[in-house]
C-alpha positions as a Python dict, from the first residue, in 0.01 Angstrom:
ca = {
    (1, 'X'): (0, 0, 0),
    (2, 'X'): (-125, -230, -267),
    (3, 'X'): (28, -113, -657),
    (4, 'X'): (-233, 47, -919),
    (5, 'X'): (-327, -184, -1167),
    (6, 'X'): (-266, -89, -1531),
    (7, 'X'): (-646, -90, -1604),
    (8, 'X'): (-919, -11, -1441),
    (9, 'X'): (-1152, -302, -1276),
    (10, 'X'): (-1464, -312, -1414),
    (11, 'X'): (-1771, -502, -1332),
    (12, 'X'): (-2062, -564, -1590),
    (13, 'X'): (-2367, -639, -1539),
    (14, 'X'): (-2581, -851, -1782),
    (15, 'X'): (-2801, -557, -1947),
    (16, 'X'): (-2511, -369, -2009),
    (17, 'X'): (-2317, -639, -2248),
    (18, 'X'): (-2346, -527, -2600),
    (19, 'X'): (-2569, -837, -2783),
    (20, 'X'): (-2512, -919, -3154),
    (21, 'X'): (-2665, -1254, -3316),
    (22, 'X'): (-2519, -1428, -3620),
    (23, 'X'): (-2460, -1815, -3688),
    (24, 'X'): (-2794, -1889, -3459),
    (25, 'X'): (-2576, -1725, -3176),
    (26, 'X'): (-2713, -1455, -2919),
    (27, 'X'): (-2373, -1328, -2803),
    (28, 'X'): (-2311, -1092, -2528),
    (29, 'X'): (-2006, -911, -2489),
    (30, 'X'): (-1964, -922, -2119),
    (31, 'X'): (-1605, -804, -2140),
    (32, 'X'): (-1397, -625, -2491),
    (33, 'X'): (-1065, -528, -2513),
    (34, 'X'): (-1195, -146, -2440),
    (35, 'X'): (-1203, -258, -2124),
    (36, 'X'): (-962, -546, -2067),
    (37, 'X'): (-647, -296, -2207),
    (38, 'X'): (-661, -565, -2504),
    (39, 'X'): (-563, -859, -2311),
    (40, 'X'): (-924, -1081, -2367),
    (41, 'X'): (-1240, -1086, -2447),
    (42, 'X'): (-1575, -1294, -2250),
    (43, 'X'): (-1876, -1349, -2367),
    (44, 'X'): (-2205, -1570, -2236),
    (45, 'X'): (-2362, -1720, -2546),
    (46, 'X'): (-2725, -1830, -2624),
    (47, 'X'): (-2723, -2100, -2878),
    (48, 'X'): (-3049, -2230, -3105),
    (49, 'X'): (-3097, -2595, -3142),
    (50, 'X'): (-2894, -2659, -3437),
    (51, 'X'): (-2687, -2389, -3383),
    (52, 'X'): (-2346, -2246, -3429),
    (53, 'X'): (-2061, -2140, -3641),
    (54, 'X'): (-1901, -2405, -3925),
    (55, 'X'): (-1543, -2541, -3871),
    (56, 'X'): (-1321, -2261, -3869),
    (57, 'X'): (-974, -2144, -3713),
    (58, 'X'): (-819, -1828, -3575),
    (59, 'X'): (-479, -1684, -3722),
    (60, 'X'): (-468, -1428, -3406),
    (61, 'X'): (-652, -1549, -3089),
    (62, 'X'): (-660, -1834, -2882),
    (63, 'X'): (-986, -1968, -2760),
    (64, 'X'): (-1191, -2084, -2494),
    (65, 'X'): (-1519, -2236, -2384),
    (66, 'X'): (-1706, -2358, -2058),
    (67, 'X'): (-2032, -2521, -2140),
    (68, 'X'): (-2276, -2329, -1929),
    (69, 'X'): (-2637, -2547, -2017),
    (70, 'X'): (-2769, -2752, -2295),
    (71, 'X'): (-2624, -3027, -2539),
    (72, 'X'): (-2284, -2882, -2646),
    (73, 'X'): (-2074, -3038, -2936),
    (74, 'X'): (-1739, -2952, -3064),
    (75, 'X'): (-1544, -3024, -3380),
    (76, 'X'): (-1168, -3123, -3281),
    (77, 'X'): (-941, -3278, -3485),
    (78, 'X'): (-1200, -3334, -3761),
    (79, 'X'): (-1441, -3506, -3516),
    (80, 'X'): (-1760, -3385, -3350),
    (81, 'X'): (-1742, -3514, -3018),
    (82, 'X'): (-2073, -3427, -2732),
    (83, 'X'): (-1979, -3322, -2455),
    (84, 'X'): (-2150, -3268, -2052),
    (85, 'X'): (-2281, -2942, -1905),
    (86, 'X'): (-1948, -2833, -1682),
    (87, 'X'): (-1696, -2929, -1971),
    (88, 'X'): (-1388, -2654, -2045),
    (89, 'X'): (-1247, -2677, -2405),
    (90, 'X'): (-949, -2485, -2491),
    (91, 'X'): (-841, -2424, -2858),
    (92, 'X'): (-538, -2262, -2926),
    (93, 'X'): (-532, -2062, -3225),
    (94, 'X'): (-469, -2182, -3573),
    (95, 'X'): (-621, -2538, -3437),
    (96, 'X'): (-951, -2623, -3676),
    (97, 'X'): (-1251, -2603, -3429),
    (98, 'X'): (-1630, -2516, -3363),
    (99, 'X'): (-1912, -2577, -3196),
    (100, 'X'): (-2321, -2677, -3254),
    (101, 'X'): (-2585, -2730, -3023),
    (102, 'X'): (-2699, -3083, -3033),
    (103, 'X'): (-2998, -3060, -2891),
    (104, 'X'): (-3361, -2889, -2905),
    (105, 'X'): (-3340, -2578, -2648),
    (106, 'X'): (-3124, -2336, -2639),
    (107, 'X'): (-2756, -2397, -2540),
    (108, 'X'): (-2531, -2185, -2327),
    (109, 'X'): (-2145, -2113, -2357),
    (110, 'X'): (-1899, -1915, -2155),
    (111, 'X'): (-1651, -1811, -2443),
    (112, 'X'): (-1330, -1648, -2388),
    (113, 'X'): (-1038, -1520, -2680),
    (114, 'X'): (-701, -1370, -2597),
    (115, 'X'): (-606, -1145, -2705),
    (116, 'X'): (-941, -897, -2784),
    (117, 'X'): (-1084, -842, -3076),
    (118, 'X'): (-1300, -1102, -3135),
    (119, 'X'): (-1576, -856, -3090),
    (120, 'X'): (-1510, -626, -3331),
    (121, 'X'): (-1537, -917, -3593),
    (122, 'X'): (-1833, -1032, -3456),
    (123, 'X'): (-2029, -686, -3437),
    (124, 'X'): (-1948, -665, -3845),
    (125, 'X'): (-2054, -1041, -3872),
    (126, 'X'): (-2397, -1008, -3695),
    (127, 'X'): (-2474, -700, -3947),
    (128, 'X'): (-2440, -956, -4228),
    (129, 'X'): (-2665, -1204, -4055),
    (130, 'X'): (-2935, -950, -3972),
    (131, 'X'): (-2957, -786, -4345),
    (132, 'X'): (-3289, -770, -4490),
    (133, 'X'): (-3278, -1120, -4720),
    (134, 'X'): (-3015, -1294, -4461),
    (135, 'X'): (-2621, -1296, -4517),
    (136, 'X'): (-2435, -1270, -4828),
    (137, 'X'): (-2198, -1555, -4727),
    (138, 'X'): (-1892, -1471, -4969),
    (139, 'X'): (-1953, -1147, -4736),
    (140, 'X'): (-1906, -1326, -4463),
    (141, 'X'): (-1593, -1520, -4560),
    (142, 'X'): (-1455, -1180, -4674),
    (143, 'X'): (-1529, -1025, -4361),
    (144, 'X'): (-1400, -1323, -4156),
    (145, 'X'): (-1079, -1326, -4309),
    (146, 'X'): (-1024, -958, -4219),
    (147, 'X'): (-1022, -1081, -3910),
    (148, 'X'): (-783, -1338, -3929),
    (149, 'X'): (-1082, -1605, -3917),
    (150, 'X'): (-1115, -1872, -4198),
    (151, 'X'): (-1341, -2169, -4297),
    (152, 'X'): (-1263, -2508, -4376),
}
């Protein structure tokens, strides 16, 4: 007899991810720390030519990315560096990062954080971005930094 895992599994599917947009992302929480037990977050990510959050770093997760489709760059060690369709970046937290699409359709990302709660932050951040008359940017920093998240 096999032991019983701490969590549940779960499986889901696309239409059931919850979808916020902010920073010319269309994220969709495939998996939150409701149902992870906290350990990690995953989300596929849609982003717009141009595309994509401004350097940045985490005080509380670690971070990673597979680049799904499209022209992916990422900001490393204060260089932006392109990078091919297949690519795995891993960015540990505190480390100054992001990420843009370079090129003129959409973009797609496989993002991961450990541990959860990047979606909590993000749900409060795509508010911002969809108020009537755009974001109030100090808003954003404010919120950001609630969430452990600043920019350079």
């Amino acid at each position: 007899m096999s032991p019983s895992p701490a969590i549940p599994p779960v499986i889901v599917p696309p239409a059931d991810a919850r979808t916020h947009h902010a920073f010319g992302d269309t994220t969709a929480f495939l998996l939150t720390g409701e149902q992870t037990g906290g350990r990690y977050t995953m989300s596929a990510n849609v982003i717009d030519p141009g595309g994509g959050p401004p350097p940045h770093w985490h005080d509380h997760q670690d971070e990673w990315f597979y680049v799904v489709d499209g022209r992916a760059e990422f900001f490393k060690d204060g260089v932006w560096t392109e990078v091919p369709v297949g690519t795995a970046v891993f960015i540990p937290r505190g480390a100054v990062h992001a990420f843009r699409n370079a090129g003129d359709t959409p973009m797609k990302l496989t993002i991961h954080t450990a541990p959860s709660g990047f979606e909590a932050f993000f749900a409060r951040i795509a508010e911002e971005f969809n108020r009537d008359g755009g974001p109030d940017m100090g808003r954003v920093v404010e919120i950001s930094a609630e969430h452990g998240i600043h920019y350079v």
